[in-house]
C-alpha positions in Angstrom: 195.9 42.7 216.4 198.7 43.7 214.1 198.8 47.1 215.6 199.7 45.5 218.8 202.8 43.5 218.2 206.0 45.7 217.6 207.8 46.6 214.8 209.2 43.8 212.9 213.2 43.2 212.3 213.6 44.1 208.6 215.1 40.6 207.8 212.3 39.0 208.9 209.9 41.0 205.7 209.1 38.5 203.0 206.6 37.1 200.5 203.9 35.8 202.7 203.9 31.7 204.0 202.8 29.2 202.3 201.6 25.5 203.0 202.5 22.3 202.5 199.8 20.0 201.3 200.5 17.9 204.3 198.3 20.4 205.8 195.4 19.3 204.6 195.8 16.3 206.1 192.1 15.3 206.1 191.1 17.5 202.9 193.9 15.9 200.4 192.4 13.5 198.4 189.4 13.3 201.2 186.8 10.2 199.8 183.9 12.2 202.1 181.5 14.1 200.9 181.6 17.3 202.3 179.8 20.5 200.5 181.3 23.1 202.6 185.4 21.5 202.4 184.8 19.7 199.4 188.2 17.5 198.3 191.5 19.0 197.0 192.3 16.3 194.2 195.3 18.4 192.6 197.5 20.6 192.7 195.8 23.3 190.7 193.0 23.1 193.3 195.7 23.4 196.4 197.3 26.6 193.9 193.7 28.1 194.1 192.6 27.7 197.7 196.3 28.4 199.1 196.0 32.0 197.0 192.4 32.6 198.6 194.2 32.6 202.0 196.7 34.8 201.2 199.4 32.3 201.0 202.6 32.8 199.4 203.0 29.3 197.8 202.5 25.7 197.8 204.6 22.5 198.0 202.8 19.5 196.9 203.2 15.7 195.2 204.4 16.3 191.9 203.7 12.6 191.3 202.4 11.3 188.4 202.2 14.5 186.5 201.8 14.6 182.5 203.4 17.5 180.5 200.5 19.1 180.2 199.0 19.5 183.5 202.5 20.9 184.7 202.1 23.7 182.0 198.5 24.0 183.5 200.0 24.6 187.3 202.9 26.9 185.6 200.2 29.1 184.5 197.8 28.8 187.4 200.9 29.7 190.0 202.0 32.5 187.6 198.4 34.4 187.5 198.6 34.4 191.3 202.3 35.0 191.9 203.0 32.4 193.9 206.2 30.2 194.8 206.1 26.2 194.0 207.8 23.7 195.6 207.5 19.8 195.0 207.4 16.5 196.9 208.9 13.6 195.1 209.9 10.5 196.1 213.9 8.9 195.5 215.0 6.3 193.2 216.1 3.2 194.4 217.7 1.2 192.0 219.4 2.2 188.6 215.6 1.5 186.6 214.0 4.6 188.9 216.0 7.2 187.3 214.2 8.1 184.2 211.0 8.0 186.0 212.7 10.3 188.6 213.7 12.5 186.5 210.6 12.7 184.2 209.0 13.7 187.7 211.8 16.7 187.8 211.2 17.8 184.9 207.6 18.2 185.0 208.1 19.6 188.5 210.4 22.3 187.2 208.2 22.9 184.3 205.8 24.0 186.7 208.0 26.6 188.2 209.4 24.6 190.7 213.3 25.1 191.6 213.1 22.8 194.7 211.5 19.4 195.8 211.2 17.8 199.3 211.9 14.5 199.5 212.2 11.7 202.4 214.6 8.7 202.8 212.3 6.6 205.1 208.5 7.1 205.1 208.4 5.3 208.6 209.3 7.2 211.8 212.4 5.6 213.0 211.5 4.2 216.2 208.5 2.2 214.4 210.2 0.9 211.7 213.9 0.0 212.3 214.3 -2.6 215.3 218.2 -2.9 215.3 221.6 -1.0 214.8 222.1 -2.9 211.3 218.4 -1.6 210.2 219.0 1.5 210.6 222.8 1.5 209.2 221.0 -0.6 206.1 218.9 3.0 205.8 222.0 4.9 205.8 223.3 3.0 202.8 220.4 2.9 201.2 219.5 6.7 201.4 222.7 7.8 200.1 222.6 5.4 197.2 219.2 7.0 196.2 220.6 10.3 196.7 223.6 9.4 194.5 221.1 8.1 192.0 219.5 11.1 192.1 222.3 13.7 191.8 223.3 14.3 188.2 219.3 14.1 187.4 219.2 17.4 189.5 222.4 19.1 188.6 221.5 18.7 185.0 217.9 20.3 185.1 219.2 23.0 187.9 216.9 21.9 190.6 217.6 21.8 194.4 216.7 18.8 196.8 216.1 19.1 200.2 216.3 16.1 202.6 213.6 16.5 205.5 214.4 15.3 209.1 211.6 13.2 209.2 211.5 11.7 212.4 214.2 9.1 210.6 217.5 11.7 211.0 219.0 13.1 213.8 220.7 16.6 212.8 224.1 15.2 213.1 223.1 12.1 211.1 221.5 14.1 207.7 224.8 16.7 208.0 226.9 13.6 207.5 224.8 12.5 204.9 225.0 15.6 203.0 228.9 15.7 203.5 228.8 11.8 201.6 226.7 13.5 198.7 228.8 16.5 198.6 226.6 18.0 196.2 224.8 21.9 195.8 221.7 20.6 194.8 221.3 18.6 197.6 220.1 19.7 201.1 217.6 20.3 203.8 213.9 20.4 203.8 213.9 21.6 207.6 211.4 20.6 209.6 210.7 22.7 212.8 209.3 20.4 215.2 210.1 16.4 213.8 212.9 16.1 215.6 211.5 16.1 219.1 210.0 12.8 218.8 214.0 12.3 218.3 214.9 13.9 221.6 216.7 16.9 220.1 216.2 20.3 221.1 214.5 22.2 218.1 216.2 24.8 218.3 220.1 23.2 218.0 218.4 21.1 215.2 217.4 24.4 213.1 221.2 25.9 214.3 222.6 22.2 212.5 220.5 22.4 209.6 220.2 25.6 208.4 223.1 26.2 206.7 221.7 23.2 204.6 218.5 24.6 204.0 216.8 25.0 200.7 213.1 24.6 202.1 211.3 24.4 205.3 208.4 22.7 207.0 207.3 25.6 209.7 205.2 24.5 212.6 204.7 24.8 216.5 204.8 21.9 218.8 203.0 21.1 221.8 203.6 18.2 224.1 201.8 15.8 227.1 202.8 13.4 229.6 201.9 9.3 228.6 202.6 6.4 230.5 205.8 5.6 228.1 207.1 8.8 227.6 205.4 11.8 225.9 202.8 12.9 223.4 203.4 15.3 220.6 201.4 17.6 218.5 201.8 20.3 215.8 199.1 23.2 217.2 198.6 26.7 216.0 201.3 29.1 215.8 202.0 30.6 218.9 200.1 28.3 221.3 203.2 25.9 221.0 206.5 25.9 222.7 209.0 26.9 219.7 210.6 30.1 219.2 209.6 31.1 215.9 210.5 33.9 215.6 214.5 33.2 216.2 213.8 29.9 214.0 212.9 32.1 211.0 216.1 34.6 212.0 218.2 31.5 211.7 217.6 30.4 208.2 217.4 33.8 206.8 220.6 34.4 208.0 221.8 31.2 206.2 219.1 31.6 203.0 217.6 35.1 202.3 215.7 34.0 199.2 214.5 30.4 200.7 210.3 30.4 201.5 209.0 29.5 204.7 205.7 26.6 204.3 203.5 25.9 206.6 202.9 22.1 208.1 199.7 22.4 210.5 198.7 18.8 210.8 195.4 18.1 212.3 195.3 14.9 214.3 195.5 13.1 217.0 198.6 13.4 219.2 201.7 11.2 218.3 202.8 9.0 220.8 206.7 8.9 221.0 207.6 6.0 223.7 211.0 6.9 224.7 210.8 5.2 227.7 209.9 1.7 226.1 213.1 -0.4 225.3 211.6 -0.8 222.0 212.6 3.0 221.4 216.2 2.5 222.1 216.9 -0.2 219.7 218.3 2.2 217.2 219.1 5.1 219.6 222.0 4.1 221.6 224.0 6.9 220.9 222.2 9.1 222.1 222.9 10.6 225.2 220.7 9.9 229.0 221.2 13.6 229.0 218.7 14.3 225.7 216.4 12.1 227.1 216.4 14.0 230.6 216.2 17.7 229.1 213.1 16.4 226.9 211.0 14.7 229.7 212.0 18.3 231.7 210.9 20.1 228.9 207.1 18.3 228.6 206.7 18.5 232.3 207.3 22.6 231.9 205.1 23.0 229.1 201.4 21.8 230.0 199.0 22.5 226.8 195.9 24.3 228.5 193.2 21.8 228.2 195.4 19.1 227.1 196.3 18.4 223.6 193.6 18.6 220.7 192.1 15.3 219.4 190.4 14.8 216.3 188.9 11.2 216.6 185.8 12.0 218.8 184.7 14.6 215.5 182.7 14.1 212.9 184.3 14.6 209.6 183.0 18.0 208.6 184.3 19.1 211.9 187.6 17.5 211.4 187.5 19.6 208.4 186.4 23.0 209.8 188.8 22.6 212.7 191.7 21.9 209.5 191.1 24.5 207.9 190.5 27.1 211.3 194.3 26.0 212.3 195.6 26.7 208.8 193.9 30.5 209.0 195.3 30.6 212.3 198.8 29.8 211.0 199.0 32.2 208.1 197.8 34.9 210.1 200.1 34.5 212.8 203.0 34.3 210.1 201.6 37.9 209.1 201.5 39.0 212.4 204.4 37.8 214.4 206.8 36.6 211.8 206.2 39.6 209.2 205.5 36.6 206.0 203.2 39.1 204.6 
């Protein structure tokens, strides 16, 4: 299939992608009891799988780690050659810090020189139910951040903010501009902002000059009753422009990796038509909302979008892993990540 594509842009020719653990949505920590996917438990076992696929790197939970097992992933990731990233949650009060910044250390022990973190683990629509809710987030999330700052400048390690279905591009720029910090920026997301209503590709024009990591996916989308569904899919059967996405924060970060988040699911139902949506939204414009229901009435997914419920759990694991392969060869392909 390679022989068939044409000849990649020479910017677009790096190390190979590699995958965040968020991948293995079903396979992380899985309590079945599956011979053929048995469980990844840690991150040594992600480190060894990831390199079997030809991946260029990992970014995992760094925690809970002891000293020790980070020297253990250091050498594991070293004897491949492969890039680490971490996922590490913020401090929220004064007391967090030294655990935070144990975590850090480990982290960068391992060979990590950036972590991923979130300021809300719920999507905003779900979790914030006023104006003052979601301005008590904005507060909040750059206290942590501010908490977290001198812990990173002192050990020299980056921190990317991802746009996790909480920040609108404009909001997480204006957070970064509070911070004002170089060790603090973007874990970009390709696709989490469309349950936001913004256009994917203005949010990776935004962000990426902010970028330290990325979360690389394609999106897929389906009419529901109270607005639309949404669904990461295999590279290439989705809607995004990859290709330009990856052109856009190489231009911005040469050196910065590019990690794969294929999760397997069920599709996610973003009600932007319910009032309930709204309640923290009113900014935005009628317009946003118009060009996304225009854009998932353009874009039928053939068949419908996958679901995962009706499967049995080795199946659920086969099709995981199938969508991952898919991924990582399409990145070899089409994006030259090779």
């Amino acid at each position: 299939m390679a022989l068939s594509f044409p000849k990649l842009p020479a910017f677009l020719k790096d190390r190979p992608m590699g995958i965040v653990v968020h991948s293995y949505w079903s396979r992380w920590n899985s309590k079945a009891d599956s011979k053929k996917y048995p469980a990844f438990t840690n991150a040594i076992q992600l480190l060894d799988h990831c390199h079997q696929l030809g991946a260029g790197g990992v970014q995992v939970i760094v925690n809970g780690w002891s000293t020790d097992f980070a020297k253990k992933v250091r050498d594991e990731r070293e004897k491949y050659g492969l890039y680490l990233e971490g996922s590490i949650g913020l401090p929220k009060k004064a007391e967090d810090v030294l655990k935070f910044e144990q975590e850090v250390i480990n982290a960068r022990e391992a060979g990590a020189q950036v972590l991923r973190t979130v300021c809300s683990t719920g999507r905003r629509y779900e979790t914030y139910h006023s104006p003052a809710a979601f301005e008590e987030l904005k507060k909040t999330a750059l206290a942590s951040l501010q908490l977290a700052e001198p812990v990173l400048r002192k050990h020299k390690v980056k921190l990317g903010v991802e746009n996790h279905k909480d920040w609108r591009a404009p909001d997480l720029v204006n957070l970064l501009k509070q911070v004002n910090s170089e060790w603090i920026g973007v874990t970009l997301d390709f696709g989490n902002s469309m349950a936001l209503l913004e256009d994917p590709m203005e949010v990776v024009q935004t962000l990426a000059p902010y970028t330290f990591s990325t979360h690389v996916k394609d999106m897929a989308v389906e009419e529901y009753p109270n607005g639309f569904l949404l669904s990461e899919v295999p590279m290439g059967k989705g809607i995004l422009d990859l290709p330009k996405m990856v052109e856009l924060c190489k231009k911005h970060n040469p050196s910065g990796t590019f990690s794969l988040e294929m999760i397997t699911r069920d599709p996610l139902e973003i009600p932007c038509l319910t009032n309930a949506y709204w309640e923290t939204m009113g900014s935005v414009p009628g317009s946003d909302l118009a060009r996304m229901l225009q854009t998932v009435r353009q874009h039928k997914y053939p068949g419908g979008l996958p679901r995962v419920t009706p499967l049995s759990t080795d199946e659920k694991l086969a099709l995981e892993e199938e969508n991952i392969v898919a991924c990582i060869n399409y990145s070899k392909a089409k994006l030259g990540l090779v």
